[in-house]
C-alpha positions in Angstrom: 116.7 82.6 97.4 113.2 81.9 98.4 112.1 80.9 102.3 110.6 77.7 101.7 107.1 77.8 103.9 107.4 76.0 106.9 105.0 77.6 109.3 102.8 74.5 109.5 105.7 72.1 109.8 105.7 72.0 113.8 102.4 70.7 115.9 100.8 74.1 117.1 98.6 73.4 120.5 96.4 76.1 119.4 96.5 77.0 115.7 95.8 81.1 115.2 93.8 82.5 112.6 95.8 82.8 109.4 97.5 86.7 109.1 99.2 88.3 106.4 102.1 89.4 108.9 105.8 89.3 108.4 106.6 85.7 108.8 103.7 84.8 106.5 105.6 87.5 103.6 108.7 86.4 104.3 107.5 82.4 102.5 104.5 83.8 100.2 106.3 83.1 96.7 106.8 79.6 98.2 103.4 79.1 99.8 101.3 80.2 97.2 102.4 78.6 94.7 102.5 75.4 96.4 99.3 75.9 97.7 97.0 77.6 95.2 96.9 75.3 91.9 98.3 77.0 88.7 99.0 80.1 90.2 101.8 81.0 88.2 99.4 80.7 84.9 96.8 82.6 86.6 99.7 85.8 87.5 101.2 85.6 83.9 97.7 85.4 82.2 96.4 88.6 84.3 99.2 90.7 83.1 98.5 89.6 79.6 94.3 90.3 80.3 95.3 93.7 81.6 97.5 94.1 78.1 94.3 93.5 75.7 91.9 96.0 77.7 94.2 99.1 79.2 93.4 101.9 77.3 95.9 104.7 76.8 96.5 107.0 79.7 94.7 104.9 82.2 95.1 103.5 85.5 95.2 99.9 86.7 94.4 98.8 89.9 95.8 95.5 91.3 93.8 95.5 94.8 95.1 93.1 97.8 98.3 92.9 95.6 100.2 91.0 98.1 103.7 91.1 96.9 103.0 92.1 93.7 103.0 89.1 91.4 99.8 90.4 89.2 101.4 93.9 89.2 104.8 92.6 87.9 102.7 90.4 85.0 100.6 93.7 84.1 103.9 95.4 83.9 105.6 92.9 81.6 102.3 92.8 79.3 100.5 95.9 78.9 102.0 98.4 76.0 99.2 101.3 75.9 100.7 104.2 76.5 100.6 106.7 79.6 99.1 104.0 82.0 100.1 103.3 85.6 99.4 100.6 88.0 98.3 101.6 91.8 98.8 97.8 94.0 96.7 98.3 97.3 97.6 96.0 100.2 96.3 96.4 103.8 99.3 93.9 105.3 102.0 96.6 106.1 104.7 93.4 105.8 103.3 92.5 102.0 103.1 96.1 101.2 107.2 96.3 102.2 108.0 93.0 100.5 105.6 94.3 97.3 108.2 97.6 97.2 111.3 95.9 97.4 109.9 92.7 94.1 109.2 96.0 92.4 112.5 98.0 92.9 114.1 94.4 91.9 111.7 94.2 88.8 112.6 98.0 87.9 116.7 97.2 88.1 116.3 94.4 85.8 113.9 95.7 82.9 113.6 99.0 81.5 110.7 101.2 80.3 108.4 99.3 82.9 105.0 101.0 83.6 105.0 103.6 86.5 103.3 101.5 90.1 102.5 103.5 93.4 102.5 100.9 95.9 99.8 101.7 98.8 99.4 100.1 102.6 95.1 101.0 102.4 92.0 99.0 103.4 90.8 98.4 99.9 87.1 98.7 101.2 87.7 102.7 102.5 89.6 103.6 99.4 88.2 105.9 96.5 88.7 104.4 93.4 89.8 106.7 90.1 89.1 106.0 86.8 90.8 102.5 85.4 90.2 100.3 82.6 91.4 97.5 84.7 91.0 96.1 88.3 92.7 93.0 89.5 91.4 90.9 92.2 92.9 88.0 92.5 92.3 85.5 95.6 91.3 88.8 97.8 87.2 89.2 97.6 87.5 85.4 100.0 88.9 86.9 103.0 86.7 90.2 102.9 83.1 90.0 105.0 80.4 88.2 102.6 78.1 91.2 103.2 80.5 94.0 102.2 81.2 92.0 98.7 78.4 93.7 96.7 79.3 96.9 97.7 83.5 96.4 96.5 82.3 95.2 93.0 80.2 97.7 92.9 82.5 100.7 93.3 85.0 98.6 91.0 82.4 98.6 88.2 81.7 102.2 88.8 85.2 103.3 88.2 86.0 101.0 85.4 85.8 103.3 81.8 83.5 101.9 79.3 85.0 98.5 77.8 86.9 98.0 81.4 87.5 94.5 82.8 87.6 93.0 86.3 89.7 89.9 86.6 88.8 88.2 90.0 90.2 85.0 90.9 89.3 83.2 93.6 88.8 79.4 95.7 85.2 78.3 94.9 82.8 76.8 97.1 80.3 74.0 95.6 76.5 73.4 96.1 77.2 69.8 94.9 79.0 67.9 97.7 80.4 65.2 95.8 82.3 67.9 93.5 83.4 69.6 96.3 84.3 66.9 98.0 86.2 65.2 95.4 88.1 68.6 94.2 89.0 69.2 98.0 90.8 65.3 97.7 93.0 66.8 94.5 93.7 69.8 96.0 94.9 68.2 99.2 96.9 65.9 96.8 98.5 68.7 94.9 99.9 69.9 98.3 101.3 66.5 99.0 102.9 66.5 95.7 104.2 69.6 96.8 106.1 68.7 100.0 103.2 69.4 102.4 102.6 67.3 105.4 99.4 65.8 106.8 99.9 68.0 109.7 100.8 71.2 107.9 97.7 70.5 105.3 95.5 70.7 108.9 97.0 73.2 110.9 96.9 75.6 107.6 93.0 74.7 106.9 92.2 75.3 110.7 94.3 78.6 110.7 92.4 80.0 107.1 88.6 78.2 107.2 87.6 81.2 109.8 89.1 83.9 107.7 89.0 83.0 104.0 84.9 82.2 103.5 84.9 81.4 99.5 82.3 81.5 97.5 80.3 79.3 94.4 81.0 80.1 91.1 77.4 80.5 90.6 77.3 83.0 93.5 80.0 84.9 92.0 78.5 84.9 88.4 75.1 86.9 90.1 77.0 88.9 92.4 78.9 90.4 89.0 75.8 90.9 87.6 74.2 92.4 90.1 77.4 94.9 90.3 76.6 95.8 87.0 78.6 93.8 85.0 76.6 92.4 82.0 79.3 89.5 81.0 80.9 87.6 83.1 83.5 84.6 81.4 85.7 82.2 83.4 88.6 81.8 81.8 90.7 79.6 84.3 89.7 76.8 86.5 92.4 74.7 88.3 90.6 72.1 90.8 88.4 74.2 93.3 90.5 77.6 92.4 89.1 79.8 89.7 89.3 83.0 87.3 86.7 85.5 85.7 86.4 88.6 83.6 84.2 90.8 84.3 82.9 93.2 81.2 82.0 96.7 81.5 
């Protein structure tokens, strides 16, 4: 059974900045996904992504893993041999939550891939070798001027013919496209059972902490990290996917 999100529900007379903390883990499955449009397409696809590119004997990194939704697709998907999946959080309560999906995930299928679940800041960790790094809706709430420097150490560790697949909200130079994809998104939460008020208390509690970027910003910041391709292969209103190619 799935807590259905409610945090918003309630007027707040001073919203806080959004956490990852344990009340926020306890409703993720329900918030995201009626909160980020096609979500679940974007999970499922990533695992099969991460199936056409792992190479034999290699790791996979699924960084701000949250409770582990990418790192379950990679494990349904991805058939090379000898690989293993390492899912970094820095939220100690989706890190705990992330365990317990994968235990679940690991009593109902067999033969799944190996996955070391780590509580680490994603920005002071060493990366190893990989063919592929996840980093789905995480590179928005990390400081704009530390971004470079994540992708990269991620482009670094990737082998040759590695892939990054970032996801993430998008920002728009163009007002009226930004404005008019807001008005869906916002509608795409009403369809989905949020209220006015929890549609504005959530926006007031993320807009300090989740600073997204163009897709044109995005695109150089890639190439700038080294990566000489760069293909979106998802867009969902203002919420967006890309490879990266090594």
């Amino acid at each position: 059974m799935i807590d259905k999100d409610r945090i918003y529900a309630e007027p707040q007379t001073q919203v806080s900045d959004f956490v990852f903390d344990e009340q926020v883990a306890r409703v993720f499955p329900d918030m995201i996904k009626r909160s980020v449009p096609g979500y679940p397409t974007v999970m499922e696809s990533t695992g099969l992504i991460a199936g056409q590119y792992a190479t034999p004997g290699s790791l996979i990194y699924d960084l701000g893993c949250s409770l582990g939704a990418a790192t379950q697709a990679i494990r349904r998907h991805v058939r090379a041999d000898g690989c293993r999946v390492i899912a970094v959080d820095n939220a100690s309560a989706m890190v705990e939550r992330c365990r317990e999906y994968l235990s679940a995930q690991d009593a109902m299928i067999e033969e799944l891939l190996p996955v070391e679940v780590l509580q680490a800041d994603i920005l002071a960790l060493r990366l190893q070798p990989c063919s592929v790094v996840v980093l789905n809706f995480t590179l928005q709430f990390i400081a704009p001027e530390l971004r470079l420097g994540l992708l990269r150490q991620i482009y670094e560790s990737l082998l040759p013919g590695g892939v990054l697949i970032l996801s993430e909200k998008l920002e728009f130079a163009d007002s009226f496209t930004g404005s008019e994809l807001q008005r869906l998104h916002y509608a795409f939460k009403r369809a989905n059972g949020y209220s006015e008020l929890e549609i504005a208390q959530k926006r007031t509690a993320i807009e300090r902490v989740m600073l997204p970027d163009t897709l044109d910003t995005h695109r150089l910041r890639l190439q700038d990290a080294g990566f000489a391709q760069v293909v979106p292969w998802f867009q969902c209103f203002n919420f967006c996917s890309l490879i990266g190619f090594k």
